[in-house]
C-alpha positions in Angstrom: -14.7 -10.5 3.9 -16.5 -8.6 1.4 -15.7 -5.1 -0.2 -19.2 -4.3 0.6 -20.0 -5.2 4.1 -16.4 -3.5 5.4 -15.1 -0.1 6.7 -12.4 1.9 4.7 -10.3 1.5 8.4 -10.8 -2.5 7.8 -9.5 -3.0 4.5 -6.5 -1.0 5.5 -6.0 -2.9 8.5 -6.2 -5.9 6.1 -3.9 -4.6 3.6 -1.4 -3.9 6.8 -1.3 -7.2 7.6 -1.2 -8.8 3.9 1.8 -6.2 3.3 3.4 -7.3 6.7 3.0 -11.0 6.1 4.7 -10.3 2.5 7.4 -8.8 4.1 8.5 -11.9 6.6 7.5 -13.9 4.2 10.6 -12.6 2.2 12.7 -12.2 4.8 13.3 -8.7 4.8 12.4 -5.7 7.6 9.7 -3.6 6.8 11.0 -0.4 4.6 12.2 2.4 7.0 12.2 5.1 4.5 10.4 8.3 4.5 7.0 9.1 2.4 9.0 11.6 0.4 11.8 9.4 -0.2 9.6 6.1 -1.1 9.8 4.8 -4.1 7.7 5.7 -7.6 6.6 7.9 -10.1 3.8 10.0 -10.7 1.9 9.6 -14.5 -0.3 12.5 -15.1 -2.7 12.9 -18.5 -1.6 14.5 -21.0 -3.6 17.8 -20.8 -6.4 17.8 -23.1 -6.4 20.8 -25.9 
């Protein structure tokens, strides 16, 4: 499958099943947390002067 010759809905369906298959893979459930508890950072630019 090429970047080029897909959909946006596609790839994520791709990336769902790649994430998925990591997941059983491991052994583990999928995460069951919420989007505002996930985990992360967010790196902003340091603003210009």
């Amino acid at each position: 499958m090429r970047v080029d010759e897909t959909t946006a809905e596609q790839r994520v369906a791709v990336m769902r099943e790649l994430a998925e298959a990591g997941w059983a893979l491991r052994g583990a459930p999928l995460p069951s947390y919420t989007r505002a508890d996930m985990p992360g950072r967010v790196i902003r630019p340091p603003e210009s002067k």
